[in-house]
N, C-alpha and C positions, 0 to 999 in steps of 0.2 A: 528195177534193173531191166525187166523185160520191156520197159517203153525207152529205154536205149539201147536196147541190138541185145542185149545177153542174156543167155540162161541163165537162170540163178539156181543154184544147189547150196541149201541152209545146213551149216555143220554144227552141232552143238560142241561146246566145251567143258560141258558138266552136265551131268546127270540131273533129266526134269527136277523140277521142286516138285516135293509130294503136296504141295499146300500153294495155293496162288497167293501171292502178297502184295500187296498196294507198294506201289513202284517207289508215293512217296514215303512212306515206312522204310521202306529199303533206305531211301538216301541219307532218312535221318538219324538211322542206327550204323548206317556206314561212318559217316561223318562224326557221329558221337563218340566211334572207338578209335578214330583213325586223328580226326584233327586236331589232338594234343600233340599227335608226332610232327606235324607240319610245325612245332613249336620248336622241336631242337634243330642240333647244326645238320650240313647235310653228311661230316662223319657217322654222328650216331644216327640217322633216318638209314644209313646202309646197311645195320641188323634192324630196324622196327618196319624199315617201310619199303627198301629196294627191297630190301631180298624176301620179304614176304609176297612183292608182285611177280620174283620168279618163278619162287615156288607154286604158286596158283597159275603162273603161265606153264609150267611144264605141266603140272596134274591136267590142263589143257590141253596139250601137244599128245601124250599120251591116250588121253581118253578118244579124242578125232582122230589117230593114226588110222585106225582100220578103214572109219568112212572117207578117208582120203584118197585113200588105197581104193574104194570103192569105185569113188567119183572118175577117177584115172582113168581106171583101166574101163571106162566104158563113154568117157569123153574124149578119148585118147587126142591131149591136145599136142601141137604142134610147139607151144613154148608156155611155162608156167613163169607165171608173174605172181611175189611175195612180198606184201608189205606187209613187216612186222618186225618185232625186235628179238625174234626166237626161231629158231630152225624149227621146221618142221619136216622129220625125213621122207615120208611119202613124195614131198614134193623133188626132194634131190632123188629119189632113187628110180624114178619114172625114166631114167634114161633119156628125158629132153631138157631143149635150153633152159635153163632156170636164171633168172631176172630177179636181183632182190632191191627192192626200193627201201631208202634211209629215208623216212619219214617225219626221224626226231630228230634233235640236235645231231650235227654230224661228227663231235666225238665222240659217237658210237663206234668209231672207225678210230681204234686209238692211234695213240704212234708216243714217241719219248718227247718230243717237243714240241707237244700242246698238254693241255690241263686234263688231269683225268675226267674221264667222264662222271656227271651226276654230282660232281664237286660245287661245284660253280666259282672255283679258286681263279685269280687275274692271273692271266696270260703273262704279264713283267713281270712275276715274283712266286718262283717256284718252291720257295722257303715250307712248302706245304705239300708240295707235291706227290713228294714219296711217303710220307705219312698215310695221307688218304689212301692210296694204293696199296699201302699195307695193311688199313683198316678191310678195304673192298675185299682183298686175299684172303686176310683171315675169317671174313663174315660169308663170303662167295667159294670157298675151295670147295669144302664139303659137299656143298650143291650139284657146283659145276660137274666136278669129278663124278658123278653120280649120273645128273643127265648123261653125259660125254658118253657112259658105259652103255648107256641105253639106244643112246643114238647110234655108237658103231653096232650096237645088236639088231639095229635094225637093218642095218646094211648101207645106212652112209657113210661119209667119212668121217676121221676125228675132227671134232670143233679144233679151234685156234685156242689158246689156252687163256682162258678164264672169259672166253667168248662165246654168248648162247647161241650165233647165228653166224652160216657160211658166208663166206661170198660165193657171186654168183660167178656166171660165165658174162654175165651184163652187170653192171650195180649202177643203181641211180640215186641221185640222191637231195633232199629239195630245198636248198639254203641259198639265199643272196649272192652273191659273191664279194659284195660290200660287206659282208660281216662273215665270211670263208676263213679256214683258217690251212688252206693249201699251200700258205707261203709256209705255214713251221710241221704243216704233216702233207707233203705231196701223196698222190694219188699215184695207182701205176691204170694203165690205158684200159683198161676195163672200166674206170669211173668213168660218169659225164655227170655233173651238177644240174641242177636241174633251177633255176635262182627262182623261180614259184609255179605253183600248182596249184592256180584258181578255181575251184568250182565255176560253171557257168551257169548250173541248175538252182540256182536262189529266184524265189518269187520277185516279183518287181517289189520295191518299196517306196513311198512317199511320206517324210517325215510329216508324223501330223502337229494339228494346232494345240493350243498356244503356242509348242515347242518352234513350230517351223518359222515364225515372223518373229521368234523372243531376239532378244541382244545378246550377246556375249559369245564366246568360242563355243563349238559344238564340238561333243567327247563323249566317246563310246566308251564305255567302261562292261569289261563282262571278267569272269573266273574262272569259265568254264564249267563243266556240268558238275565240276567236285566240289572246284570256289566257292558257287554259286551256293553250293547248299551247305558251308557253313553262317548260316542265316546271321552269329553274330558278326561276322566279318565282312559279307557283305554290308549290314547295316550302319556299321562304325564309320568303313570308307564313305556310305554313303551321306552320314549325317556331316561328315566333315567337307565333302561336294559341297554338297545344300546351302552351306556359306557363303560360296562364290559367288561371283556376280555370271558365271558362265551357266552353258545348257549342256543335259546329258542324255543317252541314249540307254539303259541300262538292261542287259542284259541278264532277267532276273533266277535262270533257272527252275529246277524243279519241285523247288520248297518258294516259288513266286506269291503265294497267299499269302508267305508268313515277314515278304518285303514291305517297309514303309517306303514309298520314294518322296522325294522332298521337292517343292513346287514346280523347281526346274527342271526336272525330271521328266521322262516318260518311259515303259519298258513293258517287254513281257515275257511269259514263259520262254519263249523260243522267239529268235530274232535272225532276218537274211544277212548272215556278218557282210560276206561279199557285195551284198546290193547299200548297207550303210558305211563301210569304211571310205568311199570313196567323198562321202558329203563330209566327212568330219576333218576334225583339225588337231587332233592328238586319239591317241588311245592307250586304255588301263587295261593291262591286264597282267594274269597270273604266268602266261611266257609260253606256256603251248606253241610248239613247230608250227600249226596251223596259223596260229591269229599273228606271231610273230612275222613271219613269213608274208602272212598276207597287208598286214598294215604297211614292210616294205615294199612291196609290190604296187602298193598305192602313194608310197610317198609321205608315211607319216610319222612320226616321232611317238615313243612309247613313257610311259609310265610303267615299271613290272613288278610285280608283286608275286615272287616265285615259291611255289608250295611243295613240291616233288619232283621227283625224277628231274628228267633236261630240264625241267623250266626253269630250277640255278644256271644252268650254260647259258641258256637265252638270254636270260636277264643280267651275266654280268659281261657277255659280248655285247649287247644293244649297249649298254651303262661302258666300259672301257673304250670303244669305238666313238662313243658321242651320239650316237642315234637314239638317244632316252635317259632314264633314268632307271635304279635299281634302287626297291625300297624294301624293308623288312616287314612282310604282308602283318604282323602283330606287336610290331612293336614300335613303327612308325609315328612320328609326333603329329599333330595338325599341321605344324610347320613346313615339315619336312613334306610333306603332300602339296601341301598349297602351295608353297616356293616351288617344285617341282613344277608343279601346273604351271603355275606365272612364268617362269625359265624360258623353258620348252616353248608355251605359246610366244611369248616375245625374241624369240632367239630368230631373228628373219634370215638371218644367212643359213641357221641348221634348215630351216623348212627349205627354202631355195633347193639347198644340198639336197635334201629327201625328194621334194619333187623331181631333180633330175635325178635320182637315181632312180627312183620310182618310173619314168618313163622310160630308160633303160632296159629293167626288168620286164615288164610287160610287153618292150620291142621281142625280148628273147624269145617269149614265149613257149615256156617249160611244158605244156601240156602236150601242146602240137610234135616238141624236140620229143618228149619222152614217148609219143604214140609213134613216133616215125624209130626212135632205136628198138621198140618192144617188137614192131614189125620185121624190122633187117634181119632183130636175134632169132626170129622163128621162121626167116624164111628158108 
């Protein structure tokens, strides 16, 4: 951070470990307890696996309130900027502009005529709508109501009801606007969308050999750091690639030792997403804000395999809209992957369509728009 212009002040959000632990030990006892819930619907993942990520985000909120408080009052800034999906009150009760950025899917932001959020229910058929919502209530009250009392104790305001986080006096927010859903939940003028938010700090990259001179379509396939380390899930999709007559890019994670990749192949622990989406010609992934966002921004058609949180929303707006497919990351056939693959890459009018949209987006340019409102809010 300090070789692009800023202080950086490190907050914890839990209490040291008394014991250092090998990072990859963590992921594989994380993933052991957690990746059977990535198995049911996203109803029941709203007592196993949302709301357990609240609760661990407020014992977060709480534990940093003081060093926030800290930081403030002796940074004394000009306007605070918050991206996350939880208030944090130090940051509202500082008495300046506060600025909250939408990072994840944008029904974060609910409204009555879009899908609940963390559902991943189609947008034409609401026949499900207020079930899920009642399940969220009944699984979310308790919580909520809880935080809520702690947060007016601190001296912000009441949250919105059954909502962890304000809005600000600016809110941004970073979705396409090819896959928005402003026509069935407008915004009132304090939003600005933001249709992407590139990194520009990825190393260069040069796809290497064999893969770079092989034949067939090139496809990034990655899970992200959670996907990634369900080692048999990666390996399944991966042995089902391996098939193809195409070439892949994979994205291997933090359990990467324990990847077999199949001839076609090439990948590693860590990968510059940014510097390869632009050479490929589809991409796999688990639906994350990030890659989602960012394979529009270059123009490319998805494959999704959605495992928590928003990655249902991504994956059945890319899949309802036409800009990919939505697949069941465990229960998926070979079929059903492969025909996907072949679809998508044969479909020259959808790519066409992605291309220009794709150069649209990057006309926008969400990064420059959103540093030019963070500036106005704090002048």
């Amino acid at each position: 951070m300090t070789a692009l212009g800023f202080e950086e002040d490190l907050v914890d959000l839990a209490p040291p470990a008394e014991e250092e632990q090998d990072p990859g030990q963590f992921w594989k006892d994380f993933i052991r307890d957690t990746a059977p819930e990535y198995r049911k619907s996203t109803a029941e993942q709203l007592e196993t696996v949302t709301k357990p990520i609240w609760d661990a985000l407020i014992d977060g909120v709480k534990y940093c309130e003081p060093r926030l408080k800290e930081i403030i009052e002796r940074v004394r800034p000009d306007v605070i900027v918050e991206d996350n999906v939880i208030t944090f009150p130090a940051l509202l009760t500082a008495g300046k502009p506060f600025v909250r950025i939408v990072s994840c899917n944008p029904l974060e932001v609910r409204g009555e005529g879009v899908a609940p959020v963390f559902s991943g229910l189609p947008a034409d058929d609401r026949s499900e709508w207020e079930a899920f919502r009642a399940e969220y209530d009944r699984t979310h009250r308790e919580v909520w109501t809880s935080f809520n009392e702690w947060v007016v104790a601190q001296g912000a305001p009441p949250l919105p009801d059954l909502d962890f986080v304000h809005e600000g006096d600016l809110n941004l927010y970073v979705f396409p606007e090819v896959l928005d859903y402003t026509g069935d939940r407008p915004l009132g003028d304090t939003w600005h969308r933001l249709d992407s938010s590139v990194r520009e700090t990825d190393e260069d990259f040069a796809l290497p050999e064999p893969l770079a001179s092989g034949e067939g379509a090139l496809v990034y396939f990655s899970l992200g750091s959670l996907g990634s380390a369900d080692v048999a899930l990666m390996q399944r999709v991966i042995d089902v690639l391996g098939t193809t007559p195409h070439r892949f890019v994979v994205s291997k994670g933090p359990l990467h030792e324990e990847i077999k990749l199949a001839e076609n192949m090439w990948g590693a622990e860590f990968l510059p997403q940014t510097r390869i989406l632009p050479l490929v010609d589809l991409v796999i992934t688990h639906g994350g804000n990030n890659t989602t966002t960012e394979a529009l921004h270059f123009g490319k058609p998805m494959i999704v395999l959605p495992l928590f949180w928003d990655q249902y929303d991504n994956a059945q707006r890319v899949d309802e809209l036409g800009y990919g497919v939505r697949l069941a990351p465990y229960t998926f056939t070979d079929e059903e992957l492969t025909g996907a693959l072949d679809r998508l890459l044969g479909d020259t009018a959808l790519r066409e369509r992605l291309a220009a949209a794709g150069e649209e987006i990057r006309r926008r340019d969400g990064l420059r728009r959103a540093a030019d409102l963070i500036e106005r809010a704090g002048a």
